[in-house]
Backbone as CSV, one residue per row, in Angstrom:
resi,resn,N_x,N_y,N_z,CA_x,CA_y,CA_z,C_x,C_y,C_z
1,UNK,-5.415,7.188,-17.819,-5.294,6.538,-16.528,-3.854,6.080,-16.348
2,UNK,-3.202,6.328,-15.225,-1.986,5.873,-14.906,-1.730,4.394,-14.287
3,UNK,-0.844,3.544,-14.234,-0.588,1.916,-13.984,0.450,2.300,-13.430
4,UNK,0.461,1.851,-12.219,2.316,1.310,-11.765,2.134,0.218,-11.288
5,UNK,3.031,-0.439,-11.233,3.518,-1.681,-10.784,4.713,-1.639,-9.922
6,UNK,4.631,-2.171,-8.628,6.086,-2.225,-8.095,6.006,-3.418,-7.307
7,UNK,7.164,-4.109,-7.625,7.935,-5.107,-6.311,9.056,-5.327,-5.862
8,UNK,9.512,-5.830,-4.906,10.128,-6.092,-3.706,10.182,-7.472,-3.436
9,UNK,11.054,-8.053,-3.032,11.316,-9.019,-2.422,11.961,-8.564,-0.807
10,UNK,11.014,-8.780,-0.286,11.155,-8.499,1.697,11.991,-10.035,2.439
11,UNK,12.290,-9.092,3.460,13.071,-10.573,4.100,12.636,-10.250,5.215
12,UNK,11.429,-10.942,5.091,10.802,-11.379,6.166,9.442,-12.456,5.762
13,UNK,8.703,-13.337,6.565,8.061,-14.526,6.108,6.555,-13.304,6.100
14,UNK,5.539,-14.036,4.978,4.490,-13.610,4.372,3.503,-12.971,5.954
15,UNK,3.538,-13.522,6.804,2.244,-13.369,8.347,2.913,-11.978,8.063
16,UNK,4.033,-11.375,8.884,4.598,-10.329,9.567,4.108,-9.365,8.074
17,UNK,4.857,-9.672,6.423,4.403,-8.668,5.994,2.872,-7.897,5.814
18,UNK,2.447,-9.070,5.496,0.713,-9.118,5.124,0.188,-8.608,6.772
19,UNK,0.573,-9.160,7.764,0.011,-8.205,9.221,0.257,-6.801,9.332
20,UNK,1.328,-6.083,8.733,2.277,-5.251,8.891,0.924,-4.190,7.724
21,UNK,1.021,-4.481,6.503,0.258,-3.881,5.511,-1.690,-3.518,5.743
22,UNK,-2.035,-4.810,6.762,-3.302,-5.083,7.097,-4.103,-4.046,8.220
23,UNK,-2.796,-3.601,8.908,-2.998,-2.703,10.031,-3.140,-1.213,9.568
24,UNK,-4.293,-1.027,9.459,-4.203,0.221,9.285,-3.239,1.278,9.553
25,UNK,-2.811,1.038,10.935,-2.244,2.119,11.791,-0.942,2.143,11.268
26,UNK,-0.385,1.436,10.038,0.337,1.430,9.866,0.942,2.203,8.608
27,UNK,-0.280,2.498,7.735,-0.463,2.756,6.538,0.629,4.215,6.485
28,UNK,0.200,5.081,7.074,0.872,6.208,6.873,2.375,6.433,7.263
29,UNK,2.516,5.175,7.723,4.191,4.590,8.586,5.296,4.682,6.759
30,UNK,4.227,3.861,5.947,5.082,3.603,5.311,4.979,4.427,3.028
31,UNK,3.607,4.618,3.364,3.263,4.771,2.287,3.323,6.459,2.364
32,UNK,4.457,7.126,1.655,5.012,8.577,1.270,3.848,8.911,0.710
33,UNK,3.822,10.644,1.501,3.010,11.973,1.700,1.530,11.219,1.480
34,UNK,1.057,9.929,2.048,-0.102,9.654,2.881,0.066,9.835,4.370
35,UNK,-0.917,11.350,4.013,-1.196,12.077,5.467,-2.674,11.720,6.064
36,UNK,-3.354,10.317,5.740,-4.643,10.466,6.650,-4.585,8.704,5.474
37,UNK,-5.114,7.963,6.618,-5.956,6.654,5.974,-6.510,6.353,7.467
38,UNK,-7.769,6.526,7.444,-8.753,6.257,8.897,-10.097,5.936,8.564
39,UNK,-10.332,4.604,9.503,-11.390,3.887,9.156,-12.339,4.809,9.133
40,UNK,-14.031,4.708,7.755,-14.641,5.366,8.188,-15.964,5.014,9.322
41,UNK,-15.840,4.123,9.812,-16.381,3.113,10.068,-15.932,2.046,11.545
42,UNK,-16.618,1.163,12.074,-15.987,0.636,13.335,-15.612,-1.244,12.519
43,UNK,-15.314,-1.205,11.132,-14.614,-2.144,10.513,-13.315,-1.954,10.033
44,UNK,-12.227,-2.534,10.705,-10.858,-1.906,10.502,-10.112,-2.237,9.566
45,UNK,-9.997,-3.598,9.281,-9.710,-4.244,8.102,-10.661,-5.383,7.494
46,UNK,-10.097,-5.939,6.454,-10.856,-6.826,5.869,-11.533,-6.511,4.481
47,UNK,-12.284,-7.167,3.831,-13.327,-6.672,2.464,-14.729,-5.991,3.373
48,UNK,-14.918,-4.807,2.685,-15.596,-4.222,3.695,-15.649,-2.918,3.968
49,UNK,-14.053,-3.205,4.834,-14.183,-1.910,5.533,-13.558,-0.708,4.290
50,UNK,-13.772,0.515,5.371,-13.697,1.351,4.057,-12.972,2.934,4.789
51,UNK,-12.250,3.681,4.385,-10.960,4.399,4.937,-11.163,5.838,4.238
52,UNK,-10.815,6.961,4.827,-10.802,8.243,4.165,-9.406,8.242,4.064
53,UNK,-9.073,8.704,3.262,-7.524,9.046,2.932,-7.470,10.551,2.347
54,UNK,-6.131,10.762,2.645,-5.386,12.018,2.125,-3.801,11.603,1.790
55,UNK,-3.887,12.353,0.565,-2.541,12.209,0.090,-1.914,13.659,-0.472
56,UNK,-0.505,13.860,0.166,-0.491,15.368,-0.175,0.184,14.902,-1.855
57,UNK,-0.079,16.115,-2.162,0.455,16.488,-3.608,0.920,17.811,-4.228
58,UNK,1.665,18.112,-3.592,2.344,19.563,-4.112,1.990,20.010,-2.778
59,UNK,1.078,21.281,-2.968,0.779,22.228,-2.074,-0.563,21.617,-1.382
60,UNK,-1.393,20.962,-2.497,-2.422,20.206,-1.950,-2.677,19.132,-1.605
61,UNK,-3.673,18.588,-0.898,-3.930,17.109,-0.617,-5.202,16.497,-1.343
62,UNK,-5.085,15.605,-1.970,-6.012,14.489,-2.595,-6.737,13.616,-1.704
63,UNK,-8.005,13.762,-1.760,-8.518,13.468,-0.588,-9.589,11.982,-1.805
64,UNK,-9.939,10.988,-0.842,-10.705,10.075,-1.314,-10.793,9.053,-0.211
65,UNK,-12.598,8.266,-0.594,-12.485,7.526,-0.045,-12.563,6.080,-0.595
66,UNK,-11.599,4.990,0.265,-11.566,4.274,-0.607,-12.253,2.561,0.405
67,UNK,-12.720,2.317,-0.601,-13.252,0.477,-0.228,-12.438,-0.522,-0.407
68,UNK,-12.386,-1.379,0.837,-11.191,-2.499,0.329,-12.601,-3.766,-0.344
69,UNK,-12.144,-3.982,-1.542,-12.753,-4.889,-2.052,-11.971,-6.125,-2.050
70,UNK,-10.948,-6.203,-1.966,-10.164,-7.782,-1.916,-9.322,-8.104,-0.538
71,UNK,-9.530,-8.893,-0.092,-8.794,-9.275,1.417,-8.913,-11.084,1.364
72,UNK,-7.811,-11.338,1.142,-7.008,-12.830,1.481,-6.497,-13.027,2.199
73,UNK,-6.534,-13.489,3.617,-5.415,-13.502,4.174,-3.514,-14.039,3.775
74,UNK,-2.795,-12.944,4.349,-1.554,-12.968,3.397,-1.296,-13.440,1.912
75,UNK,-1.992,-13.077,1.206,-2.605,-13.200,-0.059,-2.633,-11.388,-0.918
76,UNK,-3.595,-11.423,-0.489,-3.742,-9.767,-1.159,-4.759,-8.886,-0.521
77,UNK,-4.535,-7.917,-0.345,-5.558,-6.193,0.042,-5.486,-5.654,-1.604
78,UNK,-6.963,-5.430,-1.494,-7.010,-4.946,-2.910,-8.090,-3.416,-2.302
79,UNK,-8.001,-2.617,-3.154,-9.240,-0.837,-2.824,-9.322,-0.795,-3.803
80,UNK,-11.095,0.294,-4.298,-11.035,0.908,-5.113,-12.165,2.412,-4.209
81,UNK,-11.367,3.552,-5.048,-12.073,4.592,-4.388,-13.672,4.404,-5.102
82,UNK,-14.133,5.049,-3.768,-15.934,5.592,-3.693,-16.327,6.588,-4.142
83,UNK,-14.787,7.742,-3.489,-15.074,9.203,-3.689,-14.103,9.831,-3.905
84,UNK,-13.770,10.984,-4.490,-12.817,12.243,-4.621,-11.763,11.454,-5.414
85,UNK,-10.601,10.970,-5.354,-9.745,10.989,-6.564,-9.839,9.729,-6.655
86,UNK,-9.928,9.110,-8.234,-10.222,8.402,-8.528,-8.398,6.761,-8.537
87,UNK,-9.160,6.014,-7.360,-7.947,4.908,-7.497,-8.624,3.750,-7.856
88,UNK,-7.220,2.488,-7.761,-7.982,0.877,-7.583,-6.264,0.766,-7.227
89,UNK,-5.727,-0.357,-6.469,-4.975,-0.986,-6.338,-5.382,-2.346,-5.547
90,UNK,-3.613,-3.102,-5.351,-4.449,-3.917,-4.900,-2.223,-4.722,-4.566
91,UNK,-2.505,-4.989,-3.223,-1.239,-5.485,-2.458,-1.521,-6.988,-2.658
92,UNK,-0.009,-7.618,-3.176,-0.088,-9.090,-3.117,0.893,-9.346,-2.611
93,UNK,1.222,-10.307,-1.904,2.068,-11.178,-0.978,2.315,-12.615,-1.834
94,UNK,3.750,-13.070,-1.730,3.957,-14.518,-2.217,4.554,-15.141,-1.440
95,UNK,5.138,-15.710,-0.689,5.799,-16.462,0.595,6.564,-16.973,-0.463
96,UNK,8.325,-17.044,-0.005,9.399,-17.699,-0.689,10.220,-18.290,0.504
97,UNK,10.030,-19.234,1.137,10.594,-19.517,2.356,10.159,-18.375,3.303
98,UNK,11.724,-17.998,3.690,11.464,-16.993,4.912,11.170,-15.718,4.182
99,UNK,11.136,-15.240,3.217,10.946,-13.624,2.255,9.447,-13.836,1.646
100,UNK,9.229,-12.658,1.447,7.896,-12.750,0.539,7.958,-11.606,-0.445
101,UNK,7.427,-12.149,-1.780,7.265,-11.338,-2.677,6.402,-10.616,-2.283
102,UNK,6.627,-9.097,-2.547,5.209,-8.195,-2.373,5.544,-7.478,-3.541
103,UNK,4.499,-7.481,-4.181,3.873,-6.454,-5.482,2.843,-5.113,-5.324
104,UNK,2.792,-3.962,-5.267,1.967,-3.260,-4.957,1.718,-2.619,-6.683
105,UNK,0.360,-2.719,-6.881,-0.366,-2.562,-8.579,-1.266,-1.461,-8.187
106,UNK,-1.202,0.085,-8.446,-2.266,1.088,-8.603,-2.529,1.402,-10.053
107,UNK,-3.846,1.860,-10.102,-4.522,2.478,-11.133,-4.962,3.542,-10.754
108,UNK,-4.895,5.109,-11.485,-5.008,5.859,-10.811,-5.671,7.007,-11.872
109,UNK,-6.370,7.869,-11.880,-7.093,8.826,-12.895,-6.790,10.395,-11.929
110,UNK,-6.363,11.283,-12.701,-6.737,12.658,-12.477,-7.775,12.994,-13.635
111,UNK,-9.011,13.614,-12.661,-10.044,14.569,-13.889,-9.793,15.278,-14.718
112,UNK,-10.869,15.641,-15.487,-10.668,17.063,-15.951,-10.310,16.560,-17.443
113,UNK,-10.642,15.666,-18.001,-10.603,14.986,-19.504,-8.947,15.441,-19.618
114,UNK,-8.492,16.300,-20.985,-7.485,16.213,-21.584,-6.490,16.900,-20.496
115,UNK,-7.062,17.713,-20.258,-6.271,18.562,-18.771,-5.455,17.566,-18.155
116,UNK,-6.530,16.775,-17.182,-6.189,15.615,-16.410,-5.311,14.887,-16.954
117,UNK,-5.368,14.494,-18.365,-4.295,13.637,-18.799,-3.233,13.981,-18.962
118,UNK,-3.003,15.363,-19.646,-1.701,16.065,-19.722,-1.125,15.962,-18.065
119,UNK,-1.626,16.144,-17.084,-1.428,16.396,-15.631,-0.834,15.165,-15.332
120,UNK,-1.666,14.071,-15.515,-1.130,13.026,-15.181,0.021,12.283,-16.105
121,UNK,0.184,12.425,-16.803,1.588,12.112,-17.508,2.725,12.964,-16.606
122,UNK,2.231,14.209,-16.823,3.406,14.862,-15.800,3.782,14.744,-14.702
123,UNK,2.711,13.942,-13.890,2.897,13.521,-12.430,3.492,12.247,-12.792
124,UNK,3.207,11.521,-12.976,3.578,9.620,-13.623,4.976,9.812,-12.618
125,UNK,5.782,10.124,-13.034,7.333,9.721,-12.556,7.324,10.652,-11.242
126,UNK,7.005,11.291,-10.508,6.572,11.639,-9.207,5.943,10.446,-8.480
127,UNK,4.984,10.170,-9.293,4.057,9.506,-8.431,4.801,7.773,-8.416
128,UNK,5.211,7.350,-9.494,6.211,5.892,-9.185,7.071,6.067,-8.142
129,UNK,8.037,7.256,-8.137,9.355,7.530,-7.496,8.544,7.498,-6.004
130,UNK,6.864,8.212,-5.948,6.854,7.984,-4.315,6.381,6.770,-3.848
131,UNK,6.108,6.260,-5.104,5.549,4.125,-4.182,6.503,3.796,-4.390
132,UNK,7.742,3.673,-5.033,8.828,3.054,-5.072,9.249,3.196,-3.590
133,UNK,9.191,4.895,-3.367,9.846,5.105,-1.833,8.853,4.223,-0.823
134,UNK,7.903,3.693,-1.065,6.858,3.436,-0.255,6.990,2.192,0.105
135,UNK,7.537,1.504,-1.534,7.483,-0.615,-1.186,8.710,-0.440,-0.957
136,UNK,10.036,0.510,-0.589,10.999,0.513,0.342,10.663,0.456,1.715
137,UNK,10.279,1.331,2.112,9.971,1.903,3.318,9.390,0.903,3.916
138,UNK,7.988,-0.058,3.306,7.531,-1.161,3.641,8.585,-2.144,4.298
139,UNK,9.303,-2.420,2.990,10.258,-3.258,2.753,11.351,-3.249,4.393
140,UNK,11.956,-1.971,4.541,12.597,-1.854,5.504,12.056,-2.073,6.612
141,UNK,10.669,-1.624,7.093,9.681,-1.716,8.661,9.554,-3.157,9.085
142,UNK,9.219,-3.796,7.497,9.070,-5.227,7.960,10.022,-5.815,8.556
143,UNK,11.271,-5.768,7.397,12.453,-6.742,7.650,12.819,-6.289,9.424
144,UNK,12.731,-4.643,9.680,13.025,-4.664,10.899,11.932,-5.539,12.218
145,UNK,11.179,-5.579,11.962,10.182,-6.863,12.701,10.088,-7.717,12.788
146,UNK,10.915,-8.432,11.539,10.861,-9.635,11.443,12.068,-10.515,12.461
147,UNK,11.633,-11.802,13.068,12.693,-12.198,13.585,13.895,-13.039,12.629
148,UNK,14.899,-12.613,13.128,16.222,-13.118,12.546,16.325,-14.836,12.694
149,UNK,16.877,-15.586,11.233,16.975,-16.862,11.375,17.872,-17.598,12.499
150,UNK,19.036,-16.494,12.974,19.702,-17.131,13.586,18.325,-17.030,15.230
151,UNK,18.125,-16.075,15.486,17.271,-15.959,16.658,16.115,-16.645,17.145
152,UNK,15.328,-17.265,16.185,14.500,-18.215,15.529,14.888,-19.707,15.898
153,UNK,15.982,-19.650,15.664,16.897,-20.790,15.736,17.116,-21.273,17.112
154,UNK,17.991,-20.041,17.951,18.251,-19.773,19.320,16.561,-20.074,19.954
155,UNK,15.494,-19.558,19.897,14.516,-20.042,20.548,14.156,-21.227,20.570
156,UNK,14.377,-22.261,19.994,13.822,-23.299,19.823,14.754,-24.013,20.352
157,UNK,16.102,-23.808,20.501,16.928,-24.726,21.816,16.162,-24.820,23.079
């Protein structure tokens, strides 16, 4: 089974990131060669609801569906898949003033006993390098949403 761990420190306050991550519609904005996360269901977010995803991978796409089992508000989104490739992760948020720590933690299995494992060692540094690109990409959407201290400032005159 594969572990990554990644964080970020965002500059922007915990609502905007944790809203930003919560929205579905946003998922494929930021999280690299996720080509499909759609409710399966008329529950959009929250513990609960539950999402088909596709993720390409080479030539193919990894298809699964996954359950959000943890929802805090600006706290943490946590999944674990139901069906087809086997995940669990789980998004945490820390508020540091105006920035928030975000940590994104997957667990992740390819089948196929020894096969699978040889496979997945070989993917490992593919697959970090594309959530790395991912809690960037996050990283950047937010900060661009977020309002600026000086502007923040200016409103309240």
């Amino acid at each position: 089974m594969g572990h990554i761990v990644i964080s970020e420190v965002v500059a922007a306050p915990v609502e905007a990131v944790f809203g930003y991550v919560d929205d579905y519609r946003n998922t494929t904005k930021y999280m690299k060669d996720l080509v499909k996360w759609k409710p399966t269901g008329k529950t959009t977010h929250g513990k609960g609801a539950q999402f088909a995803v596709g993720m390409k991978a080479g030539p193919t796409t990894l298809s699964s569906v996954v359950d959000i089992t943890t929802w805090t508000e600006n706290r943490a989104i946590g999944w674990t898949s139901r069906e087809g490739f086997k995940q669990s992760g789980q998004w945490s948020f820390k508020p540091k003033g105006a920035t928030t720590d975000v940590t994104f933690d997957m667990e992740y299995e390819f089948g196929g006993g020894i096969a699978g494992k040889v496979l997945g060692r070989a993917a490992e540094p593919i697959v970090r390098a594309n959530l790395a690109q991912s809690v960037k990409t996050l990283k950047s959407n937010t900060e661009k949403l977020a309002p600026r201290p000086a502007a923040r400032a200016a409103k309240k005159r």
